[in-house]
C-alpha positions as CSV (number, residue, x, y, z in Angstrom):
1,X,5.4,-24.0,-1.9
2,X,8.2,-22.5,-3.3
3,X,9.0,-19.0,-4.0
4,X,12.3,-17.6,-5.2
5,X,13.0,-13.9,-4.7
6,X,13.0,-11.5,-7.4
7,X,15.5,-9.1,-6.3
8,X,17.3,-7.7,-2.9
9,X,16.2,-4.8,-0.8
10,X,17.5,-1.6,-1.4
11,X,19.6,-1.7,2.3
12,X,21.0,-5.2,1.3
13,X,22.2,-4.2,-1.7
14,X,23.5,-1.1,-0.6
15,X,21.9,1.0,-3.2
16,X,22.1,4.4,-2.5
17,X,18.6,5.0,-3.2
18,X,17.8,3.1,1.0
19,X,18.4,6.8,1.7
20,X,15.1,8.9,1.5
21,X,17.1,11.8,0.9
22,X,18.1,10.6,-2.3
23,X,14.5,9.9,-3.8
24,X,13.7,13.4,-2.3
25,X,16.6,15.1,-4.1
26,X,15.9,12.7,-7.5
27,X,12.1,13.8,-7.4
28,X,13.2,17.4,-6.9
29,X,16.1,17.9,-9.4
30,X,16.4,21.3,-10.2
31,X,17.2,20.6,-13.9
32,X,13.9,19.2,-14.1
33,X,11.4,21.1,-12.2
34,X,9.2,23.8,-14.1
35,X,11.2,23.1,-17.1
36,X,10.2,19.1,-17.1
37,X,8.4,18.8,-14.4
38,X,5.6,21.5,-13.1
39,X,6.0,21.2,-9.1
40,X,2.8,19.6,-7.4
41,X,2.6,22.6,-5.5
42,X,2.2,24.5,-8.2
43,X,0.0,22.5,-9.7
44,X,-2.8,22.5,-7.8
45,X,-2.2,25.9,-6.7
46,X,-3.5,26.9,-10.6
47,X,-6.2,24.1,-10.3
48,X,-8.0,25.9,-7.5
49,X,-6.1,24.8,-4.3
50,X,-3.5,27.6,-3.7
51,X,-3.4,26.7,0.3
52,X,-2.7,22.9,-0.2
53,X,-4.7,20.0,0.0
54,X,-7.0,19.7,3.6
55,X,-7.6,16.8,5.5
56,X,-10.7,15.6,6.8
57,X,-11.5,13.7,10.0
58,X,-9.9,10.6,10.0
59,X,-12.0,7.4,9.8
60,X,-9.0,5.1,8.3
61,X,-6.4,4.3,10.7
62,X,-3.5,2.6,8.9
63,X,-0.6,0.8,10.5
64,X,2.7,-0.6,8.5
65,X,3.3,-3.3,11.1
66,X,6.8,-4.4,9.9
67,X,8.7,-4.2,6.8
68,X,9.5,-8.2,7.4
69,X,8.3,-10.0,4.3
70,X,8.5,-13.6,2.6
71,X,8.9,-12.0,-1.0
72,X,11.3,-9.2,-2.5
73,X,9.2,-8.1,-5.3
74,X,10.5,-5.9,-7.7
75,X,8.4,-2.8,-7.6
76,X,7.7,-2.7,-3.7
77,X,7.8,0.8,-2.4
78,X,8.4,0.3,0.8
79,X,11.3,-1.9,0.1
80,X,10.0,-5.0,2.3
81,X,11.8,-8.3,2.2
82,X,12.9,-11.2,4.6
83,X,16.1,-9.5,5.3
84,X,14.0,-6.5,7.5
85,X,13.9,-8.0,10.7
86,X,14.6,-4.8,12.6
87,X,11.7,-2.6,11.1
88,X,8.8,-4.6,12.8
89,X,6.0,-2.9,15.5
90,X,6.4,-3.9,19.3
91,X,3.3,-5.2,21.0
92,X,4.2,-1.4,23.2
93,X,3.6,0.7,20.1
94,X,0.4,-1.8,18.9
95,X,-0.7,-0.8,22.1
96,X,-0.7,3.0,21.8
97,X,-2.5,1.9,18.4
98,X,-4.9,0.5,19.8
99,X,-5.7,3.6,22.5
100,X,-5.6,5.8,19.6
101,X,-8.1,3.5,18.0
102,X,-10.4,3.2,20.9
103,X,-10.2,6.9,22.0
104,X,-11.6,8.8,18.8
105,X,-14.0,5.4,17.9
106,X,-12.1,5.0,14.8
107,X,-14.3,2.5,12.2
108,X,-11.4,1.3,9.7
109,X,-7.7,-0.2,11.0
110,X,-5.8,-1.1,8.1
111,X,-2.9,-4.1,8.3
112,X,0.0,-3.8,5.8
113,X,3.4,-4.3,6.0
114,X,5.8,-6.6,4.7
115,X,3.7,-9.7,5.4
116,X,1.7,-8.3,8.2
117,X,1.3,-12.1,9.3
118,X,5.2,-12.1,10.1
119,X,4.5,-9.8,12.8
120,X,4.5,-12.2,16.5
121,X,1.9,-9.5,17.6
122,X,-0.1,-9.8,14.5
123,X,-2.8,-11.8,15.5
124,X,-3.1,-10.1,18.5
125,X,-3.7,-7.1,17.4
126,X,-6.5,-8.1,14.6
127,X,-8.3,-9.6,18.1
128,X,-8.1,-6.6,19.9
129,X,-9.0,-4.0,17.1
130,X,-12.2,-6.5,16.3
131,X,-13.6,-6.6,19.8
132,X,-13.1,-2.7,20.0
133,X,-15.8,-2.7,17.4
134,X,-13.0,-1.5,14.1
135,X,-13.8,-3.0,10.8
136,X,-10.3,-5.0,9.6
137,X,-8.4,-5.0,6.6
138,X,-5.5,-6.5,6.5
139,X,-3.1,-6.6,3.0
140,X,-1.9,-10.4,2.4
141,X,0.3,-11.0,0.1
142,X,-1.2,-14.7,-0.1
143,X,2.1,-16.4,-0.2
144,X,2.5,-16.1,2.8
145,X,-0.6,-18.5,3.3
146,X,1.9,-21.1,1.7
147,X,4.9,-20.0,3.2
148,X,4.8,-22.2,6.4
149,X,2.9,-24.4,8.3
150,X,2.6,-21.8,10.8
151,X,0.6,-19.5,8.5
152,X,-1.5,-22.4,7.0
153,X,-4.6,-21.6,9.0
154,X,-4.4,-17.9,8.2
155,X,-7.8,-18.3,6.2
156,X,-9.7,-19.4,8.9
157,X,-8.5,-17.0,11.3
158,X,-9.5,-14.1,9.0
159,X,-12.7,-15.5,8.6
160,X,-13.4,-15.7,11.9
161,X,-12.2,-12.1,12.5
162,X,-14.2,-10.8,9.8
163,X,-11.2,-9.5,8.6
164,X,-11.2,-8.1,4.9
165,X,-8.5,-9.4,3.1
166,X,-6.8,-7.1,0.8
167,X,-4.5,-9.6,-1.6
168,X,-1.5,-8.4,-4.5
169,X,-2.1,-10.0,-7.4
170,X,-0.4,-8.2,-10.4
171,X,-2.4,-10.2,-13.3
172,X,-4.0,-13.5,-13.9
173,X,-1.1,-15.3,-15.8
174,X,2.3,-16.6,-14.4
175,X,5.2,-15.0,-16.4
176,X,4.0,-11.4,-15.3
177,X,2.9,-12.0,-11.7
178,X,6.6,-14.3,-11.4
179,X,8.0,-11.7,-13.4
180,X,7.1,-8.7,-10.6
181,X,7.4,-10.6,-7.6
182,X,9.7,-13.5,-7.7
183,X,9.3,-17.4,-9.4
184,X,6.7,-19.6,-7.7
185,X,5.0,-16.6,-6.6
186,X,1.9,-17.0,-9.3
187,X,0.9,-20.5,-8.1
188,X,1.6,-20.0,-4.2
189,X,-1.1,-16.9,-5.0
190,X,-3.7,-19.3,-6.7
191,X,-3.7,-21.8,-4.0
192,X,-3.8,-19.2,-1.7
193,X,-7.0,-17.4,-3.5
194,X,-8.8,-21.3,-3.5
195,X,-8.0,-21.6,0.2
196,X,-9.6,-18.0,0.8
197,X,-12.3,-19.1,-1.2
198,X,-13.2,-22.4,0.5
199,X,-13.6,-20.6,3.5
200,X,-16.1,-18.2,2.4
201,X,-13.7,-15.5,0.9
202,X,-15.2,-13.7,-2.3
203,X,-18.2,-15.9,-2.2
204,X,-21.6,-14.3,-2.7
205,X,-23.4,-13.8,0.8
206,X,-20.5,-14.6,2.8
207,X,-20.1,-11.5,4.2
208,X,-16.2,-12.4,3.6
209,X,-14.9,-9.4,1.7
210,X,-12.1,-10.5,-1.0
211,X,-10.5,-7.9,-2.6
212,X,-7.7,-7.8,-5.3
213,X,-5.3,-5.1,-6.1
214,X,-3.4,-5.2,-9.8
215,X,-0.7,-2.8,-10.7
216,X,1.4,-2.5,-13.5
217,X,4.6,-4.6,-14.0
218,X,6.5,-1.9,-16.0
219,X,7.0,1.8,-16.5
220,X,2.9,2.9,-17.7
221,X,0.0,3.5,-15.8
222,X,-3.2,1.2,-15.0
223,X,-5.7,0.8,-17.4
224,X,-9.7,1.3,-16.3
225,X,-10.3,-0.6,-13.1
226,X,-13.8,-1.9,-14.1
227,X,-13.0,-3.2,-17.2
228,X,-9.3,-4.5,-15.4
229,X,-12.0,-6.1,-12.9
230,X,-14.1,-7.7,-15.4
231,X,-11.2,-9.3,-17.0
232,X,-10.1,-10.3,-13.7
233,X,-13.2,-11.9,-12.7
234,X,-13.9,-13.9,-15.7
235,X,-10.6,-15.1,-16.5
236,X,-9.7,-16.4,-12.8
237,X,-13.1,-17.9,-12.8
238,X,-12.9,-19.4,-15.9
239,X,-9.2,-21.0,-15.4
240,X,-9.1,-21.8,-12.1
241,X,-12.9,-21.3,-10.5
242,X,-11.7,-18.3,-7.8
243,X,-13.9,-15.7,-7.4
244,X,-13.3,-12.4,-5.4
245,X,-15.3,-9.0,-4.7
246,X,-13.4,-6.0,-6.2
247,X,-10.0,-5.4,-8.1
248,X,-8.2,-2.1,-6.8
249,X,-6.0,-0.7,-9.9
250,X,-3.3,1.0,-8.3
251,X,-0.3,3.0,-9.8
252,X,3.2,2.4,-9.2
253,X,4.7,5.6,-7.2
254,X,7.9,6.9,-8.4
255,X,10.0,5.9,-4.8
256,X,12.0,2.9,-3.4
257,X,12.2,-0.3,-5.5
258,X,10.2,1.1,-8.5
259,X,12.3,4.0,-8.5
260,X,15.2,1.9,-8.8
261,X,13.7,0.0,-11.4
262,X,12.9,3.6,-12.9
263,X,16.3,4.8,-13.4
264,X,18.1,1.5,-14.1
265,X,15.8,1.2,-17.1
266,X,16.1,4.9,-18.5
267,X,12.0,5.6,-18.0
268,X,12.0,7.6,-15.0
269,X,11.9,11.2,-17.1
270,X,8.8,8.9,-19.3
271,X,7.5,7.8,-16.4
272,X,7.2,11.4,-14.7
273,X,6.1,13.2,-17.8
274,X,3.3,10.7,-17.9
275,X,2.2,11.0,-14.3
276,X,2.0,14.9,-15.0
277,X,0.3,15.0,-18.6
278,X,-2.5,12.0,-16.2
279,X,-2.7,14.5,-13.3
280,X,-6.7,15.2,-12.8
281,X,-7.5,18.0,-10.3
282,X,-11.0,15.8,-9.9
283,X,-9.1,13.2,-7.9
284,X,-8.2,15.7,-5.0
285,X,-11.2,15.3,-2.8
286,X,-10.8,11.1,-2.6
287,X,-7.0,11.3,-2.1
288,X,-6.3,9.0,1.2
289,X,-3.8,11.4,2.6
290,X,-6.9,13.6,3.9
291,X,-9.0,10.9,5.4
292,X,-6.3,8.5,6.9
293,X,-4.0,8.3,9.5
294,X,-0.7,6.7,8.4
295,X,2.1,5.0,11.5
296,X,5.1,3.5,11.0
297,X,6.6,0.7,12.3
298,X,8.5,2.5,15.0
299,X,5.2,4.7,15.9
300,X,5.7,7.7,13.6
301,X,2.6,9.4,12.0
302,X,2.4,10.4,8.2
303,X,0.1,11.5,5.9
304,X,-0.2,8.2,3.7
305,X,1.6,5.2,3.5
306,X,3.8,6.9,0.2
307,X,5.0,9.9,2.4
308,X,5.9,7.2,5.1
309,X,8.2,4.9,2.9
310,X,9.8,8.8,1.6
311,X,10.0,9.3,6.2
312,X,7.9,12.9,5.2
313,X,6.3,12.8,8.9
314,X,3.5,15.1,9.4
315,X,3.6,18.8,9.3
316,X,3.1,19.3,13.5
317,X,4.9,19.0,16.3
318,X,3.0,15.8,17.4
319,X,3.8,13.6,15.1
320,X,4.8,10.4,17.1
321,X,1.8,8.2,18.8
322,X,3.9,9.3,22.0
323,X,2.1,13.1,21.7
324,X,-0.1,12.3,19.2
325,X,-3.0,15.4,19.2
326,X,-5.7,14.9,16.9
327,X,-7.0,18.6,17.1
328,X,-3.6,19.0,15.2
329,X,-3.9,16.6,13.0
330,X,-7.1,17.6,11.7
331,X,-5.8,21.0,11.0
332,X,-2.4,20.0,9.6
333,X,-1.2,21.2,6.6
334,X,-0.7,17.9,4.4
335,X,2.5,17.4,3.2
336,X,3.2,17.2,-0.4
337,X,6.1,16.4,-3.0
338,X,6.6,15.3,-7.0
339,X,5.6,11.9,-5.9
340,X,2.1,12.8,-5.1
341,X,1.7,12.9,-9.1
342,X,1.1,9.2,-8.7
343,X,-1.7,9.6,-6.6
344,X,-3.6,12.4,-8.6
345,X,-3.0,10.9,-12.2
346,X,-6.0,9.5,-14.4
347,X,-8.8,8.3,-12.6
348,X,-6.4,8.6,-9.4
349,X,-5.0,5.9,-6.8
350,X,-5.0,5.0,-3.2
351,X,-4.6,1.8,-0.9
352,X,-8.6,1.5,-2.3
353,X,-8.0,2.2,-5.6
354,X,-9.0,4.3,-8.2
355,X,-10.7,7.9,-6.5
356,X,-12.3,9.8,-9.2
């Protein structure tokens, strides 16, 4: 099935903003801070959390596989697209996952990329994680279930894997879903969701977890995510029989594509003022940065998958699966920027969803 792209990466089109730096210094424009914009810092220093924010043992370990993807969507903040063939894992570095994994007994490995699939190790690695005894979830963008014969069976192999599938769907219609992540992209997703389905996906007393995550195709923020599931559910049932297990209403973080998107359309200042007036001291203690365990592609350990895409490593000196020291880790001092507004803003928002 056909899907054309919505726009180029950042590095193809040699936009300025492929440079971390750049978002950093955006996010932290002197102009703007504590006349605009209250740093996050400071923030939660008056909210009761004047040393920062502390992690927690890990039980989520998250890996972004590869940046290699099948779609360009529009608001992707870590800038994936079919054009990032370098920025993919090595089976060497899915390996020292994978010890990691097994050393500390860690329950949760979480796939994203990119299209994880698009990884040659990919498969693999799902294997190996699930006779370890890990529970996987694995984010599919589901065109890639239609992208090529050689992903046609993707279904059954995460059935028989157990795996959870974790599947971008940004709402039920086709001008807004085409609109944020390329033409085509809308249908490829529906045949997809029927294909999941037929195997057991979504389907009550499967034991085939189906989950959907929505987030908004402009410059605002998510609306409730039961009443955004509700909707979901009926009207996806109702046109098209799919059903599915929970929605995840994420908001869009002010970095990479979206910020681009940001800027070109004059709502970044908006878009930040919004994300400040939302934040919600309540949302802290579900915030994934304490609980997970972020690695890049090339094996370097952040706090979440947002400080990874802005390259803000963790705050020790082991901060490569190389030296990797959990001890450290666990007593880390999380790193945090303007960005983490995103995060903390309304009911919250993580890889799961909404956190307070």
């Amino acid at each position: 099935m056909s899907v054309k792209q919505r726009s180029k990466t950042l590095s193809r089109s040699n936009n300025e903003l492929a440079n971390t730096l750049i978002q950093l210094d955006i996010l932290n424009d002197k102009d703007k801070l504590d006349e605009s914009f209250v740093p996050f810092r400071k923030k939660i220093a008056l909210d009761g959390y004047p040393q920062g924010i502390e992690p927690v043992y890990p039980d989520i370990f998250q890996l972004n596989i590869g940046k290699l993807c099948n779609q360009t969507c529009a608001h992707c903040h870590v800038d994936a697209g079919p054009d990032k063939k370098v920025e993919n894992m090595d089976r060497r570095t899915l390996e020292k996952c994978l010890t990691i994994i097994k050393k500390y007994k860690l329950p949760i490995v979480d796939i994203t990329g990119g299209a994880p699939e698009m990884n040659p190790h990919f498969r693999w690695f799902v294997e190996e994680c699930t006779a370890a005894g890990a529970k996987v979830l694995n984010r599919c963008n589901l065109t890639i279930i239609e992208a090529h014969n050689k992903y046609s069976d993707l279904p059954q192999f995460f059935a028989k894997n157990n795996v959870e599938v974790v599947s971008s769907l940004p709402y039920f219609t086709a001008s807004r879903t085409d609109g944020q992540r390329g033409d085509g992209v809308f249908d490829a997703s529906i045949s997809a969701l029927k294909k999941l389905n037929a195997v057991g996906y979504g389907v009550e007393g499967s034991g085939l977890t189906l989950n959907l995550v929505f987030n908004p195709s402009g410059a605002f923020l998510p609306g409730d995510q039961m009443e955004l599931e509700t909707e979901f559910k009926n009207q996806l049932n109702r046109r098209y029989g799919i059903v599915f297990n929970n929605l995840f209403a994420i908001t869009n973080l002010p970095i990479s594509r979206f910020l681009d998107y940001l800027l070109e359309s004059d709502n970044y200042t908006q878009y930040m003022t919004d994300l400040i007036d939302a934040y919600n001291p309540s949302t802290i203690g579900g915030l994934m940065c304490r609980n997970t365990i972020s690695v890049s592609w090339d094996g370097h350990v952040y706090d979440c998958d947002f400080n990874q895409m802005l390259d803000l490593k963790v705050s020790t000196p082991s901060n490569h699966l190389d030296n990797f020291d959990m001890e450290e880790f666990i007593n880390r001092k999380i790193v945090l920027d303007q960005h983490c507004y995103g995060c903390t803003a309304g009911s919250g928002s993580s890889c799961g969803g909404e956190v307070a």
